[in-house]
SEMARVO-651716 format. One line per 10 residues: their letters; for each residue x, y, z of C-alpha. Coordinates in steps of 0.001 Angstrom, whole numbers, padded with zeros to 6 digits. Example, Ala and Ser with C-alpha at 12.3 -4.5 7.8 and 13.67 -1.06 7.14 Angstrom:
AS) 012300/-004500/007800 ~ 013670/-001060/007140 .
end
This chain:
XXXXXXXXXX) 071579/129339/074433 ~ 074943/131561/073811 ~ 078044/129529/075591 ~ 080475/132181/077031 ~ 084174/130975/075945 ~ 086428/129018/077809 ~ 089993/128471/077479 ~ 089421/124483/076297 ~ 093374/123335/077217 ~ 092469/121085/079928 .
XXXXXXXXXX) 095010/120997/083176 ~ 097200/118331/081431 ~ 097874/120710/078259 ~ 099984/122850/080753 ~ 101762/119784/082234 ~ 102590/119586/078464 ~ 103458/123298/078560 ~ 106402/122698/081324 ~ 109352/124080/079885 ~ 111895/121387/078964 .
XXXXXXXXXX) 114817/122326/081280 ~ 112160/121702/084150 ~ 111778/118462/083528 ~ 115638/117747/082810 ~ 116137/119144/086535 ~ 113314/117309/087744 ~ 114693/113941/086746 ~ 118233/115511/086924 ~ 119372/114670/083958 ~ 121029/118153/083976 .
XXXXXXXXXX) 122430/120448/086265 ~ 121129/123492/087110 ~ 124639/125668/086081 ~ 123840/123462/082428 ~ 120672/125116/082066 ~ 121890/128126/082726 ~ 124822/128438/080505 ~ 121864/126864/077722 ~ 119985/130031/077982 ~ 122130/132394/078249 .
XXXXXXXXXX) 123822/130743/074877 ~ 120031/130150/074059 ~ 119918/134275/074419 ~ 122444/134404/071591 ~ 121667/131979/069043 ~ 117937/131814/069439 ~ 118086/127925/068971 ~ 116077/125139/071424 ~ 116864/124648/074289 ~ 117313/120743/074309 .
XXXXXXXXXX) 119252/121022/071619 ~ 122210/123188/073137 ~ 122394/120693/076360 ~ 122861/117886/073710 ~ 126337/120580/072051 ~ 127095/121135/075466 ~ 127618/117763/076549 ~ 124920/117967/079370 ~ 122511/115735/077486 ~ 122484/112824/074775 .
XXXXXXXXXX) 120242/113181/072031 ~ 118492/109749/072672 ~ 118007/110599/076430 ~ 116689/114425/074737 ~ 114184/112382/072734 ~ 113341/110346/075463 ~ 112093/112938/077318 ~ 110417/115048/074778 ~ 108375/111931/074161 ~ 107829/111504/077119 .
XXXXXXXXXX) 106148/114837/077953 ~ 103170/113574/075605 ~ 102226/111014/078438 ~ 101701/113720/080883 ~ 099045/115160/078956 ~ 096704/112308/080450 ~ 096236/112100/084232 ~ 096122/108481/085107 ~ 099082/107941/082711 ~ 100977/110528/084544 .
XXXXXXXXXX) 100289/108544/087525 ~ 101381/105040/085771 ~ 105099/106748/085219 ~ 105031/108186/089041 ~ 104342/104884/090257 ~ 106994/103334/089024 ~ 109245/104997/091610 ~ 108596/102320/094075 ~ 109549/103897/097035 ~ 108754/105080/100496 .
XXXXXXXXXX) 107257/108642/101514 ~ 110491/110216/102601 ~ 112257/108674/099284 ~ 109601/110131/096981 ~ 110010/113311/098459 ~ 113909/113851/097947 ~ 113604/112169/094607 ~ 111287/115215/094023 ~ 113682/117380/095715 ~ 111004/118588/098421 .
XXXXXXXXXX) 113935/117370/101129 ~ 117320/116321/101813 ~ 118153/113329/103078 ~ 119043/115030/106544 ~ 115528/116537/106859 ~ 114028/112618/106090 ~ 116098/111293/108960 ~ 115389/114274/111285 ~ 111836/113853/110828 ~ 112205/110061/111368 .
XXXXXXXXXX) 113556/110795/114491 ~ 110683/112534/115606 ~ 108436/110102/114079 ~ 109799/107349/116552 ~ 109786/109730/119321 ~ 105895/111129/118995 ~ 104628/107950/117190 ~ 103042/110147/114684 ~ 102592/109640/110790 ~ 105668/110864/108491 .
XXXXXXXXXX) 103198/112783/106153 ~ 101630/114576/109007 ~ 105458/115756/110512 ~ 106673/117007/106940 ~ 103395/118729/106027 ~ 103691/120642/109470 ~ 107408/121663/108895 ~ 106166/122989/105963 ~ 107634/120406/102887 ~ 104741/119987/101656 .
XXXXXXXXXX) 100708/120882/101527 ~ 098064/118438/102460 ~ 096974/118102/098645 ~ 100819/117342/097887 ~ 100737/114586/100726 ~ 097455/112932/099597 ~ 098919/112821/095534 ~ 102183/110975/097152 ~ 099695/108427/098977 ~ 098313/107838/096291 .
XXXXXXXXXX) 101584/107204/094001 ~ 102274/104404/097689 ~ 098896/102546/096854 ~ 099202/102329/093248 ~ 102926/100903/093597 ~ 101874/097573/093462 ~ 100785/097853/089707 ~ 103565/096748/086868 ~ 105756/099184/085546 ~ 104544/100932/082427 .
XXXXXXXXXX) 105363/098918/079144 ~ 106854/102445/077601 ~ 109010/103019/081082 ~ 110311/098936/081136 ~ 113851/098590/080860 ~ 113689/096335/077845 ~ 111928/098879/076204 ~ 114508/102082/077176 ~ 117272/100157/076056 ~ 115712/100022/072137 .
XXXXXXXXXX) 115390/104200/072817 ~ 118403/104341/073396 ~ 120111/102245/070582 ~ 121686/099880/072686 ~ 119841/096865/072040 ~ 117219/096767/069055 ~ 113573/095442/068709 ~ 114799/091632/067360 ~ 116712/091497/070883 ~ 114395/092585/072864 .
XXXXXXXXXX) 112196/090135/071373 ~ 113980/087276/071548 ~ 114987/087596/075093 ~ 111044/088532/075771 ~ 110773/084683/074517 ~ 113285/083563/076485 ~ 111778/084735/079514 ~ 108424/083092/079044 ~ 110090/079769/079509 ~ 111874/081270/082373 .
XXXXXXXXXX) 109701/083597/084587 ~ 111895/084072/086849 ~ 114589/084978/085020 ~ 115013/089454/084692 ~ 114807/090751/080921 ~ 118536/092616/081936 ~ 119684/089025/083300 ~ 118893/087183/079558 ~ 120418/090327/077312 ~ 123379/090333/079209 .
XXXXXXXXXX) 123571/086407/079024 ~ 122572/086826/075077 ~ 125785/089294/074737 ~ 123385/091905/073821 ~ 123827/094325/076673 ~ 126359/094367/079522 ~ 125696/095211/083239 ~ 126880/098520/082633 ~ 124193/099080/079955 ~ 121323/097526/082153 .
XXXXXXXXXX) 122390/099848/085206 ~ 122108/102689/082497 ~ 118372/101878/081510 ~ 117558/101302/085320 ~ 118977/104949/085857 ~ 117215/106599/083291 ~ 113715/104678/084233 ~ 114178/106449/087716 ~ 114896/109791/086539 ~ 111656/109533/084115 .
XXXXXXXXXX) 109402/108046/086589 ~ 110952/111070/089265 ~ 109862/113645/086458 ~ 106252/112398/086195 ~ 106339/112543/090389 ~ 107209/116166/090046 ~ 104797/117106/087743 ~ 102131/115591/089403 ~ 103204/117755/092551 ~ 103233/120845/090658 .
XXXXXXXXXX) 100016/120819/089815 ~ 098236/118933/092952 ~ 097174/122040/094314 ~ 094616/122934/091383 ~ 094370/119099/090682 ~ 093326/117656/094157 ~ 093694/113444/094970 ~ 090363/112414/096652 ~ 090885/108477/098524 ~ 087940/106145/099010 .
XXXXXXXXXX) 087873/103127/100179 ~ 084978/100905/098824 ~ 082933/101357/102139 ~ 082904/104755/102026 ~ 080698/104415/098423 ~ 077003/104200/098059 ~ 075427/100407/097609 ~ 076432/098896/094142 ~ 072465/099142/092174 ~ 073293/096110/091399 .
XXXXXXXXXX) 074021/093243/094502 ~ 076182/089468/093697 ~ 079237/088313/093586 ~ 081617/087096/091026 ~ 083471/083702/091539 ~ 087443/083888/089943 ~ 087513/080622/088170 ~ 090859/082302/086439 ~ 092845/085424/085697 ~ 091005/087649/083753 .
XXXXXXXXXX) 092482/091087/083114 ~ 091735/094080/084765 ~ 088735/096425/082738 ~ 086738/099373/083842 ~ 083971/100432/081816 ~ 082016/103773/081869 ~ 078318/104525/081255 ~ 077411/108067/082089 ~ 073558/108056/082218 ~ 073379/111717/082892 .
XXXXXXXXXX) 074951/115026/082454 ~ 074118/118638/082666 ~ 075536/120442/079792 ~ 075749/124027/080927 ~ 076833/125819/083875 ~ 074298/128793/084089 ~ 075576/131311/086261 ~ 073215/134396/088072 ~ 073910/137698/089703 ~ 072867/135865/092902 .
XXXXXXXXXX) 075833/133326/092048 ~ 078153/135732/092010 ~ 077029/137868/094996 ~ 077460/134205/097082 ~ 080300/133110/095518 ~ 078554/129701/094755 ~ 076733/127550/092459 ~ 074992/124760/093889 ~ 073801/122313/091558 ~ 071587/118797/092329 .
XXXXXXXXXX) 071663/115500/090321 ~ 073880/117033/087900 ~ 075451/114189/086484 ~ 074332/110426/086833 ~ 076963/107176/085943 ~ 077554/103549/086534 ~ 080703/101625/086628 ~ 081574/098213/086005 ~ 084590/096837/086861 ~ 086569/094022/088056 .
XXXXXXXXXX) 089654/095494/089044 ~ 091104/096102/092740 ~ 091491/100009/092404 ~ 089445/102376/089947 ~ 090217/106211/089732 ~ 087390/108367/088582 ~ 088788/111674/086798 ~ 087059/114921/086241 ~ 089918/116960/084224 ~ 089065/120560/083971 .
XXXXXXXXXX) 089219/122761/081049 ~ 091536/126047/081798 ~ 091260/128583/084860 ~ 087409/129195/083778 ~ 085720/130823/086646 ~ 085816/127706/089083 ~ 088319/127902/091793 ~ 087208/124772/093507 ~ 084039/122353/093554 ~ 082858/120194/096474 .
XXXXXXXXXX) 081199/117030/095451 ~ 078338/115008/096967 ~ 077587/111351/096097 ~ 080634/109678/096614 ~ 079341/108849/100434 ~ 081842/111586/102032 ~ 082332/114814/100582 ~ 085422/115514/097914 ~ 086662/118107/096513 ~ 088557/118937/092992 .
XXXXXXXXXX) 090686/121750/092067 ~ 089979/124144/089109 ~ 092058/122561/086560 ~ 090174/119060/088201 ~ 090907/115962/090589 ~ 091100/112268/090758 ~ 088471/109857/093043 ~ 090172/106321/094235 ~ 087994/103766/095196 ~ 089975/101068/097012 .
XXXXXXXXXX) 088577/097266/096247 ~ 085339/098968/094820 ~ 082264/097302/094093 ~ 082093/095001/090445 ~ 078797/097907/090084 ~ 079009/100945/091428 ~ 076169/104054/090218 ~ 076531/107846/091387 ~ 074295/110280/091280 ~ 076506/113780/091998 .
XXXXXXXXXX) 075553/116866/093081 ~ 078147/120071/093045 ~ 078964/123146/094876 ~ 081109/125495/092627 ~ 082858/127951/094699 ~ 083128/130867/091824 ~ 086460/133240/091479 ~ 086588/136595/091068 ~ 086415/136304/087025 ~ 082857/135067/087055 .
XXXXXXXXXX) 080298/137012/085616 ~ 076901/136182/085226 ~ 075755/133993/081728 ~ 075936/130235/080443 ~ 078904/128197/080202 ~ 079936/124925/078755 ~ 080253/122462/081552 ~ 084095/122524/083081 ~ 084671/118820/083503 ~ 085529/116014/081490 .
XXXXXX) 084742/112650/082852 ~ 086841/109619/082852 ~ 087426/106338/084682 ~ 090732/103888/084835 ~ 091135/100230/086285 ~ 094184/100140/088759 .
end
């Protein structure tokens, strides 16, 4: 069987891909005039980017290296997601932190909210802020909010990046808080001498901007990545029926076992004519979990010849993009099995032949 080739960078190598200076503006650590006065001395020199903000004065080099590293998270999905969440904040607050809105167009469409009764997401996606596929991704990031903030994005953590307090610190004040719970890590470095409440406000800055740049990303690339929402009832019967007693707190764990999976995508002159591939019981999988939240992700690989797929087995139809999409199953079931079927709605680049299959598969406890 001869594979034609596909381009094998999944969606998630491009969010790597983003130039630098969009991510700076995204989480506006820069201004816009910076990065322009960066190129055109970029045009010149020939030197990076990042490091002529840092000569300019736009940028430090720790906040530079900061963000460089942090472009490696966005290469997986659900981390991606981890950083947006950490945002914490309303629809209308999302959206000018991704600079999708001022804060004038928020309160106008507040106003209209209270007058019609209708949702915010529904008013800004009709005056045209953003698509449905952009709304349902900064749902999504609302749900999720409840989770802790990433370990890498914590503000103990930030302040070691940037120099200000170092590992031994931060560890000792991490010890300090066990015995005191309710005491913040910022509260105990400042009492410890080791930071002041200038240098706290600092780290709490730069978690927003970072967390603000993952929220862009995401909403760059929603509308070849699509966010499909379940709640439990929506999903077939668990093959397996009980129910777990919580003696004590056990930590959250998803766990994977795909039972099936077609390996090719075969592709006819009678595809192409129809624009479609319809294939049945393609892929087979059982999850065990005992989380509240689980996303199932299907990451694509490249452009391919997919523009879109429509799934069937999830109880309601969903759909994911070319480069792939996200399934979140509210309170799901401790098992869960699916047996998926698949619609591939083909682009004008198909041609008839065999071709590796186009999605990855991949599950995360939220």
């Amino acid at each position: 069987m001869v594979y034609l080739g596909m381009d094998r960078c999944n969606l998630f190598c491009k969010i790597k891909k983003r130039l630098l200076g969009e991510l700076l503006l995204a989480g506006s650590f820069v201004k816009k005039e910076e990065i322009e006065r960066a190129i055109e001395k970029q045009k010149r020199n020939n030197r990076l980017i990042g490091e002529l903000l840092v000569e300019l004065g736009a940028l430090s080099n720790e906040e530079l290296n900061l963000v460089l590293k942090f472009q490696e998270d966005l290469s997986n999905p659900h981390r991606a997601l981890r950083f947006a969440t950490g945002l914490r904040k309303r629809l209308g607050e999302l959206l000018i932190e991704a600079g999708r809105l001022t804060e004038k167009d928020l309160q106008e469409a507040l106003e209209l909210q209270r007058r019609t009764n209708r949702r915010l997401g529904e008013i800004l996606t009709e005056k045209g802020f953003l698509n449905e596929k952009e709304l349902k991704a900064l749902l999504l990031f609302q749900k999720t909010q409840e989770r802790d903030i990433p370990e890498k994005i914590k503000i103990g953590e930030l302040l070691v990046s940037l120099g200000i307090i170092t590992r031994e610190q931060l560890n000792e004040a991490l010890n300090i808080q066990t015995l005191h719970p309710e005491k913040r890590i910022g509260e105990i470095l400042v009492d410890l001498g080791y930071a002041t409440e200038k240098d706290i406000q600092k780290g709490l800055t730069l978690q927003q901007k970072l967390a603000t740049i993952a929220l862009s990303t995401i909403l760059v690339f929603s509308n070849i990545f699509y966010i499909n929402d379940l709640s439990a009832s929506d999903v077939p019967a668990p093959s397996t029926s009980g129910k777990v007693q919580i003696v004590a707190e056990v930590k959250s764990f998803v766990k994977l076992n795909l039972i099936k999976q077609t390996g090719a995508l075969v592709i006819s002159e009678g595809d192409i004519a129809s624009k479609t591939k319809d294939l049945k019981d393609a892929t087979t999988f059982e999850i065990k979990t005992n989380s509240r939240g689980v996303l199932i992700i299907f990451e694509g690989f490249g452009d391919g010849i997919v523009d879109e797929v429509e799934i069937y087995g999830f109880g309601e139809t969903v759909k994911i993009g070319s480069g792939g999409g996200m399934v979140y199953i509210k309170q799901p079931a401790r098992i869960m099995q699916f047996n998926l079927s698949y619609r591939f709605r083909l682009n004008e680049n198909a041609k008839p032949g065999t071709y590796a299959w186009p999605y990855s598969l991949s599950v995360s406890a939220y």
